[in-house]
C-alpha positions as CSV (number, residue, x, y, z in Angstrom):
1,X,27.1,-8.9,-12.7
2,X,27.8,-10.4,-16.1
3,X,24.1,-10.6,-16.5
4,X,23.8,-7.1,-16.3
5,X,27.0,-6.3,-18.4
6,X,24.8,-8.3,-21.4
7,X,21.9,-6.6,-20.8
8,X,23.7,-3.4,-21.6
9,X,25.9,-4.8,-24.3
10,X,23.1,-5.8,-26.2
11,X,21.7,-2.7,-25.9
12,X,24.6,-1.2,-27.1
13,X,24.5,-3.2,-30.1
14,X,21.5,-2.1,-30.8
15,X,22.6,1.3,-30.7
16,X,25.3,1.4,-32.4
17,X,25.0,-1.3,-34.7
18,X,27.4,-0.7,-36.8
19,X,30.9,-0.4,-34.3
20,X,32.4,-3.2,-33.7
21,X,33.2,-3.1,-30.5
22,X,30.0,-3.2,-28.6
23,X,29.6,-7.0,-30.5
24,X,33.1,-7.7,-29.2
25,X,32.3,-6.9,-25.7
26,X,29.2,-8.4,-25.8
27,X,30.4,-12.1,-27.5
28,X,33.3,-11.8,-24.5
29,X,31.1,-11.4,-21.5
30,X,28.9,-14.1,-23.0
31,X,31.7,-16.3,-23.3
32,X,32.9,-15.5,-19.7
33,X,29.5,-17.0,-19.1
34,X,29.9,-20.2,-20.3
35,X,27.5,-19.4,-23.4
36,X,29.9,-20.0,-26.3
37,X,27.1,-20.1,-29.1
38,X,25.5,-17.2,-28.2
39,X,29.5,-15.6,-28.7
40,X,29.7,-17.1,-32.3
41,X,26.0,-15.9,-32.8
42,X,26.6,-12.5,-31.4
43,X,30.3,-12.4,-33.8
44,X,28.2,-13.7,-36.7
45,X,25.5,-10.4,-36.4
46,X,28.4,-8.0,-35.7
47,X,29.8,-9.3,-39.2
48,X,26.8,-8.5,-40.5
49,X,26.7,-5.3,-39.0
50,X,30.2,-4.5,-39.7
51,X,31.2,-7.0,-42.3
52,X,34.9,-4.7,-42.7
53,X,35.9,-5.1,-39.2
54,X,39.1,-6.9,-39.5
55,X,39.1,-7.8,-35.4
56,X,35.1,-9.1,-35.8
57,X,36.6,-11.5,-38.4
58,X,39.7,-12.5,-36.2
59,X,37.7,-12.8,-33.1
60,X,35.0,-15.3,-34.6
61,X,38.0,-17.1,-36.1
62,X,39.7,-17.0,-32.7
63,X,36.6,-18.8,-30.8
64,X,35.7,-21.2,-33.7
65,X,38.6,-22.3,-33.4
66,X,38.5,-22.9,-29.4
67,X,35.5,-25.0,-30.2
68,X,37.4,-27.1,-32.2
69,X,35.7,-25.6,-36.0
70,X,38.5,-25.3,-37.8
71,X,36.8,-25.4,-41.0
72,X,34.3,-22.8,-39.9
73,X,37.2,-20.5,-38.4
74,X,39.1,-20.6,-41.6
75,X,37.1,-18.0,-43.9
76,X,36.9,-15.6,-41.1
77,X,40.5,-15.7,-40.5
78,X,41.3,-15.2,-44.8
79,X,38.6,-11.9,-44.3
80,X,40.8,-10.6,-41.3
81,X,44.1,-10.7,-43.2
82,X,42.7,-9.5,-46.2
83,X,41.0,-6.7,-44.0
């Protein structure tokens, strides 16, 4: 089931490249399955995509962060607030 749900996230993303929320959805069902890299992957396109989504920013900060990368987190969470 959450195989299929990234099938048709991705294709969402694909889509609509440049919402937000298909990247979101797509980094959280990954995440659900265990693949945490392909999240921060999926979170780093969407800010490419949609480099002035505040949440993108929040939400790679937010899992970075989880993984124990502070470092890394701590420009993503400075673009959020200043978003």
């Amino acid at each position: 089931m959450v195989d299929d749900a990234i099938s048709h996230l991705s294709r969402a993303t694909l889509l609509c490249a440049d919402l937000p929320q298909p990247w979101i959805a797509l980094a959280e069902a990954q995440v659900s399955k265990g693949s945490e890299q392909r999240a921060v992957d999926t979170l780093r396109a969407a800010i490419l995509a949609a480099p002035d989504s505040a949440e993108v920013h929040f939400k790679l900060a937010r899992l970075l962060l989880d993984l124990g990368y502070p470092t890394d987190a701590l420009p993503n969470l400075r673009q959020a607030a200043r978003l």
